[in-house]
N, C-alpha and C positions, 0 to 999 in steps of 0.2 A: 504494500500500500504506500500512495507517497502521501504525505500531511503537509497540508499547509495550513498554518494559522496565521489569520488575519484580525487587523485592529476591532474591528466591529462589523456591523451587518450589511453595510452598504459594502464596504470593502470584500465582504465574504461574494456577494451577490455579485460585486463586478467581477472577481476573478474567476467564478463560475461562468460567466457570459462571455470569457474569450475561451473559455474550452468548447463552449457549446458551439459559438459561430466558428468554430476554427471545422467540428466537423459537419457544421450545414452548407459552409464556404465550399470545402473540399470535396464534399460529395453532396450537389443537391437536392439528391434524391433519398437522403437516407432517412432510412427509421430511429424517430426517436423515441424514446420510455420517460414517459414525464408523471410529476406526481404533483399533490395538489396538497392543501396545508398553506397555513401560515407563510413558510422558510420560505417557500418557489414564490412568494410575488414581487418583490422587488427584482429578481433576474428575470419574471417575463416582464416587466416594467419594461427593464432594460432592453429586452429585445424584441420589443413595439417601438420602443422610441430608436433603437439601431434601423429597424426595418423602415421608417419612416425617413430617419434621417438619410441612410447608406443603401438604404432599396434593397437587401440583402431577401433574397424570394424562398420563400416557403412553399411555390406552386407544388412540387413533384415530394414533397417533404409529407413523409408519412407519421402519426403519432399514435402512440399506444399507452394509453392512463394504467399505471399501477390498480387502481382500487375504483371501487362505486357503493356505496351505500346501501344495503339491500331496503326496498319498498319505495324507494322514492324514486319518479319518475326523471327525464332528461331534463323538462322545464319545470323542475321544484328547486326553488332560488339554493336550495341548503343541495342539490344534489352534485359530484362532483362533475360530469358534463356540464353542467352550468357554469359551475364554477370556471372549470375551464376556458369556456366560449367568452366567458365576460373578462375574464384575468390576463388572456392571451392572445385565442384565435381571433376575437372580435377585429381586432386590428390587422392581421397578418393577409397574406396573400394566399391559404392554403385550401386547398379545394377539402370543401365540406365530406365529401365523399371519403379522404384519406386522415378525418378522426378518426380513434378508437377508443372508446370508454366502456368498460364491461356493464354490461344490461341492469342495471336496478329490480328489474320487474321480470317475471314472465318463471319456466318452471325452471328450478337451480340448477340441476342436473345437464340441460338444455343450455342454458347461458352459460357455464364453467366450460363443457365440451365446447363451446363453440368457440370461445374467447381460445382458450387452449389451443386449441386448430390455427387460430390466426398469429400466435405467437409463435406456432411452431413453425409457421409458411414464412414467418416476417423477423429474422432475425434483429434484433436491436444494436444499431450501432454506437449508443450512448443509452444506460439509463441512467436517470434524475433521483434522486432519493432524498427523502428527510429522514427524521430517527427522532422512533417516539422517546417516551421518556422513558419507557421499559424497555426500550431496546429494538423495540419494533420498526420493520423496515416496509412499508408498503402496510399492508393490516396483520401481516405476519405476525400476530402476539408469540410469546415466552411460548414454548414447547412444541411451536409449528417445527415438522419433521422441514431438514434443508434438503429434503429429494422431493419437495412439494412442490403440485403444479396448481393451474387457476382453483381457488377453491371458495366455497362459504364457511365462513367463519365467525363464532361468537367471539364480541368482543370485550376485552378485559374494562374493567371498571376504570381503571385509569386511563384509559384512551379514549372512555368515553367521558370521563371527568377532563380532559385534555383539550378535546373536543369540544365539550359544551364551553370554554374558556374563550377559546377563538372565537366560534361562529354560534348557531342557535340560541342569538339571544342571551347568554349563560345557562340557558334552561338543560338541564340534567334530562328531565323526561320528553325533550323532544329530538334528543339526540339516537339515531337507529340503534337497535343492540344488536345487530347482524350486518355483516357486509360481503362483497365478492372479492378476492385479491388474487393477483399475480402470485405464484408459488415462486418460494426461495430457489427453487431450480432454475425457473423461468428467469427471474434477477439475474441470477450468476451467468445465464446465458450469455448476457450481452457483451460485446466487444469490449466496453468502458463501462463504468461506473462512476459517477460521480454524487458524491452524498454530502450533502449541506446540514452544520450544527448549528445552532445558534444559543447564546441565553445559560446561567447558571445551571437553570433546570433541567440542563443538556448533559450538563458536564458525567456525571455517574454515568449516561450509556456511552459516551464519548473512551472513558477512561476504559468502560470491558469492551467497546468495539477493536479498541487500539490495543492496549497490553494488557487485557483477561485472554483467559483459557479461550479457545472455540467451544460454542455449548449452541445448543438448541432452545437453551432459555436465555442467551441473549442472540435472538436473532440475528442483529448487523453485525455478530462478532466472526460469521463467516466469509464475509467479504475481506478476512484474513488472507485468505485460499484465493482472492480473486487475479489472473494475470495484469489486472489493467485497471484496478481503484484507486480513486483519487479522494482524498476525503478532506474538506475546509471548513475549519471549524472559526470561528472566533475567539477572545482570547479569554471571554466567560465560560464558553463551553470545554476549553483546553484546559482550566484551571487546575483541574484533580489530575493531569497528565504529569509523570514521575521526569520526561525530558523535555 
């Protein structure tokens, strides 16, 4: 893994957005793995305002979302396709057709095999990652096996208390308690990885992603193994780190 720490958030957010345009520059057409949260908006800030300023084309740029919400539909303000359209794509040049955000709705067994299929036709040439504060990488909680593919998942209390902090209001009971995620296999697929920390409340996953054992209960602790992660954290989230 290489670490870079950086001063604070903005700084964290630009240095992620020259890795990112370095590979939509080089390969137009490539797939990216993006994820949604808090940490991802000020680097798609940034690369609405590059795209507007430097015309930098997202036409042939394909995207594939980590995670979706189980029960809420595309246009439910709280769901992550939304989230997405409003935070990112709204601005960009990328043809509607070449989103991907796993299904919300419909039978679970149906939307995991299908998303699964498209991940496995669509290899990722960059995925985007945050890290919850249990260690979670996409919805992957504490004791997701890392040979896991797209799946449904109940989610820990703490990510739903994480959750309700960001978005719904603070409201605890209107946050989903089930979601669809990318499996830890699927992550490791991808060519690059790039994972964004931010914030005190980072630091404890930050310290077992980096120098803990590899374990299945801390998920991002596998992207140990990965040939090609990059991880940037800030200098709140590096704080518990021993170098």
């Amino acid at each position: 893994m290489k670490i870079i720490v950086k001063k604070d958030y903005e700084q964290v957010s630009q240095a992620a957005l020259e890795i990112m345009l370095d590979i939509i520059k080089n390969k137009p057409n490539a797939a990216l793995g993006l994820a949604t949260g808090s940490t991802p908006i000020r680097l798609y800030e940034l690369m609405q305002e590059d795209h507007l300023k430097n015309h930098t084309s997202y036409k042939n740029i394909e995207s594939y979302n980590l995670d979706e919400y189980y029960g809420l539909s595309d246009d439910n303000p709280q769901s992550y396709y939304y989230f997405m359209w409003h935070h990112l794509f709204i601005k960009l040049d990328i043809d509607k057709k070449n989103i991907h955000v796993p299904s919300g709705e419909g039978n679970i067994e149906d939307v995991t095999k299908h998303y699964n299929e498209l991940l496995q036709q669509h290899p990722r040439d960059i995925q985007l990652l945050g890290l919850g504060s249990n260690g979670h990488i996409g919805f992957n909680e504490p004791g997701t096996s890392f040979q896991s593919t797209t799946h449904y998942i109940a989610l820990k209390q703490s990510t739903i208390e994480d959750n309700a902090k960001l978005f719904f209001n603070g409201d605890i009971s209107a946050v989903p308690t089930h979601a669809i995620t990318m499996g830890i296999q699927e992550i490791m697929d991808a060519k690059k990885v790039l994972l964004l920390a931010c914030g005190e409340r980072k630091a404890k996953a930050v310290k077992g992603l980096i120098e803990g054992e590899v374990t299945e209960e801390l998920p991002a602790s596998i992207l140990q193994k990965h040939q090609d992660a990059i991880i940037i954290v800030d200098e709140a989230a590096a704080s518990l780190l021993s170098k």
